[in-house]
BAMAR-190590 format. One record per residue: residue in one letter; x, z, y of N, C-alpha, C in turn. Coordinates in pm, whole numbers, padded with zeros to 5 digits, always signed. Each point is the difference from the previous one (the first is absolute). Example, Ala and Ser with C-alpha at 12.3 -4.5 7.8 and 13.67 -1.06 7.14 Angstrom:
# residues 2
A+01319+00780-00569-00089+00000+00119+00090+00000+00120/S-00035-00072+00105+00082+00006+00119-00077+00073+00109/
END
This chain:
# residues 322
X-01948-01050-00442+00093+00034+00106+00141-00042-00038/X+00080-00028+00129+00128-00012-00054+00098+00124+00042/X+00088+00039-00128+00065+00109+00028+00121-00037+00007/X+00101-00043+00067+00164+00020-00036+00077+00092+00034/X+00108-00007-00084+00085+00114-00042+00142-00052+00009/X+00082+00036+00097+00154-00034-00019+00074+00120+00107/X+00115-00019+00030+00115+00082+00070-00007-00071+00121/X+00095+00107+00077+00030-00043+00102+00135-00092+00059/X+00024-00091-00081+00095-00106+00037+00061-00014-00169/X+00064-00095+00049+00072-00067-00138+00118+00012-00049/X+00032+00038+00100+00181+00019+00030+00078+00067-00127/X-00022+00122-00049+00039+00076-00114-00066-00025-00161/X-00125-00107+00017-00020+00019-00068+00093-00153-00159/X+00049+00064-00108+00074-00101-00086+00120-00018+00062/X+00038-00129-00049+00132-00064+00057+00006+00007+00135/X+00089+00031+00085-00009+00009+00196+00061-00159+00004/X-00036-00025+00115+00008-00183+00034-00131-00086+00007/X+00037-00151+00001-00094-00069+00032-00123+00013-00085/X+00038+00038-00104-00096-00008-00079-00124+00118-00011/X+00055+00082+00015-00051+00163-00029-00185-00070+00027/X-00009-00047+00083-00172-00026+00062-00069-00031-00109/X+00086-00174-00040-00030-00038-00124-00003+00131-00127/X+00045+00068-00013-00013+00091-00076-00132+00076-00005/X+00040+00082+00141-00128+00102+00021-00132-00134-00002/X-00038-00092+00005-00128-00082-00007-00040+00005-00140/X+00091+00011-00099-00043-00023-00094-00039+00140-00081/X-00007+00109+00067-00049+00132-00030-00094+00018+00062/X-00006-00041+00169-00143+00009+00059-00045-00133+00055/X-00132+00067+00079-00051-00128+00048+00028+00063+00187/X+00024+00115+00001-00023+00042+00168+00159+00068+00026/X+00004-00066+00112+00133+00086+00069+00011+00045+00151/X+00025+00096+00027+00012+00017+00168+00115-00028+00016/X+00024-00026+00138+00102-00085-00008+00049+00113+00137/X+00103+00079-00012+00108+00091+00079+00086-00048+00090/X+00035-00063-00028+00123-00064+00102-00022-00024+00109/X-00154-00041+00032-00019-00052+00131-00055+00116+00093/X+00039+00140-00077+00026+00141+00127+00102-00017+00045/X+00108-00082-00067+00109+00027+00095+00055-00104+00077/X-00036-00084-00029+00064-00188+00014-00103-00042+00018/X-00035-00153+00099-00122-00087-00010+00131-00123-00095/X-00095-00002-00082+00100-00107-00083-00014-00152+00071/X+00064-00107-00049+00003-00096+00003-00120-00075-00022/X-00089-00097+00027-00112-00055-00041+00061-00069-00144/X+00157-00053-00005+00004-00071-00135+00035+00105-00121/X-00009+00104+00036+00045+00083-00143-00129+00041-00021/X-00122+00045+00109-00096+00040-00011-00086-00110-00095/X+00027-00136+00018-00058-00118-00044+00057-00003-00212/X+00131+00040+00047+00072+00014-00181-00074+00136-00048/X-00027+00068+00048-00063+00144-00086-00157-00125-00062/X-00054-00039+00099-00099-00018-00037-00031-00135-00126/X+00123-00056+00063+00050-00139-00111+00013+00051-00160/X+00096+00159-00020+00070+00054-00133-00128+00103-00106/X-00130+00012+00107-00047+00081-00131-00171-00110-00009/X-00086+00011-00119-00111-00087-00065-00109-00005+00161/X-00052-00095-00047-00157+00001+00049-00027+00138-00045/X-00042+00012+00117-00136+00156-00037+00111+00129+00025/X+00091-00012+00007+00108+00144+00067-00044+00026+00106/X-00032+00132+00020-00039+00038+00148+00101+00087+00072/X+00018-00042+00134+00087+00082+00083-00094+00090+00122/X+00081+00138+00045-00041+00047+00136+00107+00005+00054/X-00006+00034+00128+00135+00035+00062+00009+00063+00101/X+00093+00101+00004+00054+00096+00106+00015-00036+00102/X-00076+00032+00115+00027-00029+00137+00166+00046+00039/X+00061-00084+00117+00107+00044+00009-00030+00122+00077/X+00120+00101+00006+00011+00151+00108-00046-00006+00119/X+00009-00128+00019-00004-00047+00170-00088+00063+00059/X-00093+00000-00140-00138+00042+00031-00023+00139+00074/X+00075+00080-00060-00009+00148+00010+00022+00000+00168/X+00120-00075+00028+00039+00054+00151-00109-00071+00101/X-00061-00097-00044-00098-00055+00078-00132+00060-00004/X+00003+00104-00086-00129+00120-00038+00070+00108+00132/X+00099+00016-00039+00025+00115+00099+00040-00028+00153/X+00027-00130+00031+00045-00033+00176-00085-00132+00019/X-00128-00021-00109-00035-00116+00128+00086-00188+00030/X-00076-00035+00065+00062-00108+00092-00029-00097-00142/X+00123-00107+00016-00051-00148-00105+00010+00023-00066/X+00092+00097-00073+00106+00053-00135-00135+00009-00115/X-00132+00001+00002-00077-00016-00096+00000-00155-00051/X-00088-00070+00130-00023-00132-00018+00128-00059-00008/X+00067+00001+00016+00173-00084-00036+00004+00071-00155/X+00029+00063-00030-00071+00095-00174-00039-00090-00053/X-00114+00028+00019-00134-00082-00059+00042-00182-00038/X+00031-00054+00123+00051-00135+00058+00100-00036-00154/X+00125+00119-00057+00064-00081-00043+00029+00060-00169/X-00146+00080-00020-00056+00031-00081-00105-00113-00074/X-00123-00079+00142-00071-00084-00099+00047-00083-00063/X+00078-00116-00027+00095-00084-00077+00047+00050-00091/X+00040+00118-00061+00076+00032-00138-00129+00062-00071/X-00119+00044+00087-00103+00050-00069-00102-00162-00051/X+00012-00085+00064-00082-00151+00015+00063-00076-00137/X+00162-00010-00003+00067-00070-00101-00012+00097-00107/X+00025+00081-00040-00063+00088-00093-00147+00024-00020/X-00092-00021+00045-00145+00016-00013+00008+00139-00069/X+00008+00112+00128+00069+00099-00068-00179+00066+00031/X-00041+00110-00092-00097+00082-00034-00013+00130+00118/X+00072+00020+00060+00006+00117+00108+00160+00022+00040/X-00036+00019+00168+00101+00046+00045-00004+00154+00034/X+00147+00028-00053-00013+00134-00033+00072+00085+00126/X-00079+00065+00114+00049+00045+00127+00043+00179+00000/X+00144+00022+00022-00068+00139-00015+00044+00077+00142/X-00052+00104+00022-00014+00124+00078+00111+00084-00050/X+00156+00005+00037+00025+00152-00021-00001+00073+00062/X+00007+00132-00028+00032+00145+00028+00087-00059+00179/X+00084-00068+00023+00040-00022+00142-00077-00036+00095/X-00137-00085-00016-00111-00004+00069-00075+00126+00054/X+00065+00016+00175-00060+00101+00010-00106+00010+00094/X-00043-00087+00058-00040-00061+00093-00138+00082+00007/X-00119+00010+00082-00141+00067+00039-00073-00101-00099/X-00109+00074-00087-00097-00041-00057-00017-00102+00053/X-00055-00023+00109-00111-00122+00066+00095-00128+00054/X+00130+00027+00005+00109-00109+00037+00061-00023-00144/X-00005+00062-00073+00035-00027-00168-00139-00144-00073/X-00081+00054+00048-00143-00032-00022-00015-00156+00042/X+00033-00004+00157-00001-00096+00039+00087-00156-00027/X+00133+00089-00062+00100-00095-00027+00003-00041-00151/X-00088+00060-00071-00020-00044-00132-00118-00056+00001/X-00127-00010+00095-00063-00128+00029+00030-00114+00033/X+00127+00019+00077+00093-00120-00006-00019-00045-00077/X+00108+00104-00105+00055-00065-00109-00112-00097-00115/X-00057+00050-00031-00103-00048-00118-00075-00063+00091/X-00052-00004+00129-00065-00151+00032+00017-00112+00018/X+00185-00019+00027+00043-00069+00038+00134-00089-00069/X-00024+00038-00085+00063-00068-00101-00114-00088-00148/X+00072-00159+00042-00066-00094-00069+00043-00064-00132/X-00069+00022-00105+00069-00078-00097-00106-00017-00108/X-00053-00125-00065-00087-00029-00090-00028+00085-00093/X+00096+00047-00052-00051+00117-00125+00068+00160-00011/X+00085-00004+00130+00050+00157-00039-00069+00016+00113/X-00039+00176-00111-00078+00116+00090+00100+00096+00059/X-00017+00026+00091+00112+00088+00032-00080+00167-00010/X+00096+00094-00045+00015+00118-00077+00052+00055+00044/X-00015+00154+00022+00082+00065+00075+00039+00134-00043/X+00107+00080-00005+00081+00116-00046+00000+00112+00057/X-00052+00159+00017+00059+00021+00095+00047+00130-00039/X+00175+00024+00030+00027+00113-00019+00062+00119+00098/X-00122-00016+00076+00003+00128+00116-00140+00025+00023/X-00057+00012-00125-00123+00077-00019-00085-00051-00029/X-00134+00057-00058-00156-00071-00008-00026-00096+00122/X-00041-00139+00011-00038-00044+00105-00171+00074+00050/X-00033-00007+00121-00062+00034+00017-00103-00042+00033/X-00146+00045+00011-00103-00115-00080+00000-00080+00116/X-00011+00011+00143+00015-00097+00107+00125-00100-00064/X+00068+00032-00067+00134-00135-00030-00044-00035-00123/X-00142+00053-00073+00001-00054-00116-00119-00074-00006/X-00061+00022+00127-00096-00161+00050+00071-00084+00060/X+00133-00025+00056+00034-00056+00048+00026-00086-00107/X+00057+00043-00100+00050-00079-00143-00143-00099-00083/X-00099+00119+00009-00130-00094-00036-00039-00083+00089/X-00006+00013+00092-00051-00096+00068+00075-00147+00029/X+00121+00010-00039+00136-00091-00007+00048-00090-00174/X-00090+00052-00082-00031-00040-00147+00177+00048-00048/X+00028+00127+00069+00130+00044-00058-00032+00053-00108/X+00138+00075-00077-00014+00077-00147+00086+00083+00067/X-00036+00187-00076+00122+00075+00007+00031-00007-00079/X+00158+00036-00001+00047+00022-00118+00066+00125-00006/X-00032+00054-00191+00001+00089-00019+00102+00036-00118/X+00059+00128-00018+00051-00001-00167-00126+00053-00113/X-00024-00037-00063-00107+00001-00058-00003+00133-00064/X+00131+00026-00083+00027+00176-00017-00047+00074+00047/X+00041+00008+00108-00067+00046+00137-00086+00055+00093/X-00090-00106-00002-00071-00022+00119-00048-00102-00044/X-00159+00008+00085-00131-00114-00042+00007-00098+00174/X-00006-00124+00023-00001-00077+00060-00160+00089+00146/X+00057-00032+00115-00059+00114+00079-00170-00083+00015/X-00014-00111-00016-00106-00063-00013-00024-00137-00108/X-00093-00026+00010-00058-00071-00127+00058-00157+00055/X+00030-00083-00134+00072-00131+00049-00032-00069-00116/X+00013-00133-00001-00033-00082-00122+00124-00008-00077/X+00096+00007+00104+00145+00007-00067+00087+00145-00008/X+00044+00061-00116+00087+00083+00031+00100-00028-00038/X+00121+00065+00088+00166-00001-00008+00050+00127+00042/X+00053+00002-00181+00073+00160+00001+00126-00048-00014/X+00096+00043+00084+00169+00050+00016+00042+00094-00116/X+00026-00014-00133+00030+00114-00071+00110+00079-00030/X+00047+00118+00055+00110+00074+00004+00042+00141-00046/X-00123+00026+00002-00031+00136-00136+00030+00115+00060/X+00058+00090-00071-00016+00164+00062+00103+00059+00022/X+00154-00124-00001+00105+00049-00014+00134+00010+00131/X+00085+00019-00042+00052-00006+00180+00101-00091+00025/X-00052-00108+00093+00110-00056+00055-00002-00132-00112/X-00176-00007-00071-00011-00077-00073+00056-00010-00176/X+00050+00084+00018+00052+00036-00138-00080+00064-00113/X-00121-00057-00053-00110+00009-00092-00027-00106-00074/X-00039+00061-00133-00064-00076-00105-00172+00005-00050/X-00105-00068+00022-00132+00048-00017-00003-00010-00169/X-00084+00082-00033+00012+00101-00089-00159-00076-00038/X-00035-00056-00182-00101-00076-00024-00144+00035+00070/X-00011+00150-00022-00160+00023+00078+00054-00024+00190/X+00067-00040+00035-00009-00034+00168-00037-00136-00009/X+00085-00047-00107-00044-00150-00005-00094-00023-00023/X-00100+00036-00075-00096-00056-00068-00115+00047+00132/X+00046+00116+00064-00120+00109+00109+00025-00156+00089/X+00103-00031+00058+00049-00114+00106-00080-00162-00054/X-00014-00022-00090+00002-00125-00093-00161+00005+00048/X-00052+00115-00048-00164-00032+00022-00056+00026+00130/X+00061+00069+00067-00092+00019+00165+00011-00177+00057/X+00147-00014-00048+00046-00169+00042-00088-00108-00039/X-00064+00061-00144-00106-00108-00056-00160+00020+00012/X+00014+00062+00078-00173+00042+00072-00018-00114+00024/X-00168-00031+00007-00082-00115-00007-00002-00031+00169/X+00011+00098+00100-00072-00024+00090+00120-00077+00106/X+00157-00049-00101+00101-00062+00070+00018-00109-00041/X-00018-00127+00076+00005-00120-00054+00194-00036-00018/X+00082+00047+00083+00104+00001-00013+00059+00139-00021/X+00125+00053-00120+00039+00107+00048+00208-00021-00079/X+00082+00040+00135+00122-00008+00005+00047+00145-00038/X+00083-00023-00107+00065+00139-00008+00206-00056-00024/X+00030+00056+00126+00130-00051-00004+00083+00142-00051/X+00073+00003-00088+00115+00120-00048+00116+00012+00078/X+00053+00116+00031+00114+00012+00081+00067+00136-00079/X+00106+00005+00036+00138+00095-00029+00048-00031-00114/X+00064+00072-00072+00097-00040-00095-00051-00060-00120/X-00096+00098-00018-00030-00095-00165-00139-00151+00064/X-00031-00048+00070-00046-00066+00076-00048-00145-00103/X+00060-00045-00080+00029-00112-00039-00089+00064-00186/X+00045+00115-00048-00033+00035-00076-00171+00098+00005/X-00002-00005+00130-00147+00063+00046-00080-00122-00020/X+00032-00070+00062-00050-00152+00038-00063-00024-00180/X+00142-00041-00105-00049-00022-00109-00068+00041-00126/X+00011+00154+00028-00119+00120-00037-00131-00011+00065/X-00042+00022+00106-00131-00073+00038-00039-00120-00065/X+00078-00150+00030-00023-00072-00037-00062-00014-00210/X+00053+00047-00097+00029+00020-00109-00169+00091+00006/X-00020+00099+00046-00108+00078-00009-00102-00063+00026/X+00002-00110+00121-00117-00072+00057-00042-00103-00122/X+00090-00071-00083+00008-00108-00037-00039+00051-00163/X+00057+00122-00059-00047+00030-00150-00049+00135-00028/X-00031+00096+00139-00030+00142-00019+00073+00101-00045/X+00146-00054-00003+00091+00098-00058+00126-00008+00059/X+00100+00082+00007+00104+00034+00097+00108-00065-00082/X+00134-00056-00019+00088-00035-00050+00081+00140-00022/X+00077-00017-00136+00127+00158+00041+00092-00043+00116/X+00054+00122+00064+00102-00014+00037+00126-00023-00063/X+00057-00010-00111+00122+00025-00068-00044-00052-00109/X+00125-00031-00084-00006-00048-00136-00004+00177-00080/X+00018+00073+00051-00020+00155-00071-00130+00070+00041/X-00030+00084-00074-00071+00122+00022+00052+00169+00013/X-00086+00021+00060+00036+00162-00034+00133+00010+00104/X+00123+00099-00078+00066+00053+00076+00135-00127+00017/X-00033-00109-00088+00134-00088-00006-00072-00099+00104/X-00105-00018+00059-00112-00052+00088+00050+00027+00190/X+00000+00141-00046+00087+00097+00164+00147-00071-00039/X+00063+00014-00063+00198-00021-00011-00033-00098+00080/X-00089-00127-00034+00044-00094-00001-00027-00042+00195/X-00093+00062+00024-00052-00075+00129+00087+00122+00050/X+00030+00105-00009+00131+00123+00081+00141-00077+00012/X+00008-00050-00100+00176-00093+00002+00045-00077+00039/X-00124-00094+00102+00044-00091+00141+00101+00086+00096/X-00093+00092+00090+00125+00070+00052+00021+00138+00044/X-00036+00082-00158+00023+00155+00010+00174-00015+00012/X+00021+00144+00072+00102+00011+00050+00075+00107-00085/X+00111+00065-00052+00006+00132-00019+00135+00075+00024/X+00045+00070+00036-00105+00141-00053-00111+00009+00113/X-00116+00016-00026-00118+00052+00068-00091+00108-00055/X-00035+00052+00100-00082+00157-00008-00142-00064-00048/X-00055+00089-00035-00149-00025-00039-00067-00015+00134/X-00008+00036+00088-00104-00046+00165+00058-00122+00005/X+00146-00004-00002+00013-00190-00007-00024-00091-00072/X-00053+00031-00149+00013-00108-00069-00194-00028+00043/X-00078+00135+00037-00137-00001+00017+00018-00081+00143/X+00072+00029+00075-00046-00086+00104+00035-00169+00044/X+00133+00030-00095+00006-00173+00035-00098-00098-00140/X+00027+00082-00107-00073-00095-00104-00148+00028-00064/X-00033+00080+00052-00148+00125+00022-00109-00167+00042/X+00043-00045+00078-00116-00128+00030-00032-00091-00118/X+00125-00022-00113-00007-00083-00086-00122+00014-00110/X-00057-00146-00001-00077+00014-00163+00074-00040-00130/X-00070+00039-00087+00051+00007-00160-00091-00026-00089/X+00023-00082-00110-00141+00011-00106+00057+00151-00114/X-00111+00081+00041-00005+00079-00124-00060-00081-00135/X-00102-00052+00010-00025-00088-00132-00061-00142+00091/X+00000-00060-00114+00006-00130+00067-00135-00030+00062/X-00124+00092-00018-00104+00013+00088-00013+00069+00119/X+00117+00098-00010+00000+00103+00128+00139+00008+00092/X-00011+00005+00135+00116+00032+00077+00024+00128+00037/X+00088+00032+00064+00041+00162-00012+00124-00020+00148/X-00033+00068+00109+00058+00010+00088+00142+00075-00030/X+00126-00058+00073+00122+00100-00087+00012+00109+00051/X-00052+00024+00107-00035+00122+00108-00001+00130-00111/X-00126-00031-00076-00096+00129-00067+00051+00022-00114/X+00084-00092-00050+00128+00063-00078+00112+00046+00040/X+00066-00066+00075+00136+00045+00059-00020+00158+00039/X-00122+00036+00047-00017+00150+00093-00025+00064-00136/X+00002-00030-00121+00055+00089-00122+00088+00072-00010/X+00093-00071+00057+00152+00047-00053+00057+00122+00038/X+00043+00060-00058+00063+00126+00058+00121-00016+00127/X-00007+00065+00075+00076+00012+00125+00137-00016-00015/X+00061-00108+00052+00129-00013-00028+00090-00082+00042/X+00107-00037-00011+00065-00151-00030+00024-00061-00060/X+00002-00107-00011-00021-00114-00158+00098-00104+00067/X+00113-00023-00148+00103-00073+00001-00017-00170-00018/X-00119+00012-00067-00009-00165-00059-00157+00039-00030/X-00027-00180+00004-00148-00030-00073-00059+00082-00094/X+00109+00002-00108+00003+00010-00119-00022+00161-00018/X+00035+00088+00096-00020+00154-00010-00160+00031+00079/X-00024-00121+00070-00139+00031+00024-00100-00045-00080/X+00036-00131-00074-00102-00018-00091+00029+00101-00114/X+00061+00071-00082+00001+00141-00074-00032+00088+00056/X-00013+00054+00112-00023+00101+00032-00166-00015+00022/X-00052-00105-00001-00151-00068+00048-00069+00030-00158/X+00077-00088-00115+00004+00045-00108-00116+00116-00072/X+00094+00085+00065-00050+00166-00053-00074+00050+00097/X+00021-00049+00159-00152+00077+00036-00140-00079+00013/X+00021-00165-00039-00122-00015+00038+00004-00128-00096/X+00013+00022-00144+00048-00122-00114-00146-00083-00015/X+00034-00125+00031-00110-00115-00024-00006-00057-00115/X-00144-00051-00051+00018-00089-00126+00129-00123+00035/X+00049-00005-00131+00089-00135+00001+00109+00063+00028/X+00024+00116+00127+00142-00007+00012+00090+00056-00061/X+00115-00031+00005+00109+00103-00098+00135+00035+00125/X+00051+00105-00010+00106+00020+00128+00127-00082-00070/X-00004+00001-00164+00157-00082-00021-00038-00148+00045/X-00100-00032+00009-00004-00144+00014-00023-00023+00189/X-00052+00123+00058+00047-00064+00104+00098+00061+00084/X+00068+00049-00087+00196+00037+00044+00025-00119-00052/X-00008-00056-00094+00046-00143-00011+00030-00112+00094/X-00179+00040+00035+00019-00161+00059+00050+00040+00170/X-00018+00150+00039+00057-00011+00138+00147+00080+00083/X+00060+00054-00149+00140+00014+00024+00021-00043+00093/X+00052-00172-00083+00062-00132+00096-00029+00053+00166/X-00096-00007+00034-00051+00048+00178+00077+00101-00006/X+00022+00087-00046+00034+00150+00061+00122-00023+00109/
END
């Protein structure tokens, strides 16, 4: 089977500019490609994406919005969609087009139903399957023959939720458990995600990463698939492991519910075999306000001291932040 593994666009990931693509290609082989929710690009930039990364890079791509309002009112606004969708999916020999359903689709089951038979019958292109999203609920099994019978895919977050019927291809959206996208998957999600993805009974399976750590989800999967083992996060362990991934952009003075809720999502290597959510430490701390890094990593110290760490050494190294 083939499995790929990348993010959802290129844009952030390395150096920003022309190059960044060239970059991200040389970490993966798969990319979804975002932009074209909001923009129908140009056929010649669409033609340079495909010019800048190897033989064998695979793309999908985001249907534009258009879509949504032509889910919810009807008339050409699909097929004009569709129309100026096949060409960036054709020059890309892109792997699935990725359609979604939001929560604003409010339209009657059976006129929802009907207009997403549209959609997936009527759109032509040699090798993308078109795939579909939906986040205003379970589709329902009348819309989920509509999809089989149309050689569609749902798509699913794999975290999640299991794909509502059986497909040769699956495509999971991955966004995790956090809000507003702001999550890090944590090694046993990856590895739970890594293998449903590598079931025998999928000749293709897409797992695209989304929210913040996105790029670093992407290359943790990847790393696990490829040698069975997770990379550290950090050049530290233990409690100088937390300083280090907290000191992008802890803020202070902050209370203990704040430092749990904004940096509570973050991972950490406790040893260089194990990760450790900063959540289930931070909710150690005694109730309070904390002036600097450096008074939370001591105070972490003494209630919940890890091999390796020492509090003078990581007042050391995270003063400087305070």
């Amino acid at each position: 089977m083939n499995l790929l593994v990348g993010a959802g666009g290129w844009a952030y990931f390395g150096s920003l500019g022309s190059g960044s693509l060239e970059s991200y290609a040389t970490a993966f082989k798969f990319v979804e490609a975002n932009s074209t929710y909001y923009d129908y690009p140009d056929l010649k930039m669409v033609y340079s994406w495909r010019k800048r990364v190897p033989q064998g890079f695979e793309f999908s791509v985001r249907c534009h919005k258009d879509i949504a309002r032509g889910l919810q009112s009807g008339g050409d606004l699909i097929a004009s969609t569709l129309e100026k969708m096949e060409p960036i999916c054709n020059t890309l020999g892109a792997n699935a087009l990725a359609v979604l359903v939001p929560s604003s689709v409010t339209v009657e089951e059976a006129t929802l139903r009907a207009r997403l038979e549209e959609t997936v019958s009527t759109f032509h292109s040699n090798k993308t399957t078109v795939a579909v999203e939906f986040r205003n609920g379970k589709p329902s099994p009348w819309t989920v023959r509509v999809l089989e019978n149309n050689d569609a895919v749902h798509i699913v977050d794999l975290s999640r939720e299991e794909p509502a019927f059986e497909s040769g291809v699956l495509y999971s959206r991955l966004f995790g458990k956090g809000k507003e996208n702001v999550y890090e998957f944590d090694d046993e999600e990856l590895k739970a995600i890594t293998e449903k993805a590598s079931a025998p009974r999928y000749e293709k399976s897409i797992l695209a990463f989304h929210g913040v750590r996105m790029y670093r989800d992407a290359a943790r999967a990847t790393a696990y698939l490829n040698a069975g083992e997770f990379p550290k996060i950090t050049d530290y362990t233990g409690l100088a492991s937390l300083g280090e991934v907290m000191k992008e952009d802890s803020v202070f003075p902050s209370s203990k519910s704040q430092l749990v809720e904004h940096q509570g999502w973050k991972l950490f290597d406790i040893t260089s075999e194990k990760r450790g959510r900063a959540g289930d430490y931070l909710s150690l701390l005694p109730d309070g306000n904390y002036k600097s890094l450096g008074e939370v990593m001591t105070s972490l110290q003494s209630q919940a001291p890890m091999e390796g760490s020492s509090a003078m050494t990581i007042h050391a190294k995270t003063q400087h932040n305070s």
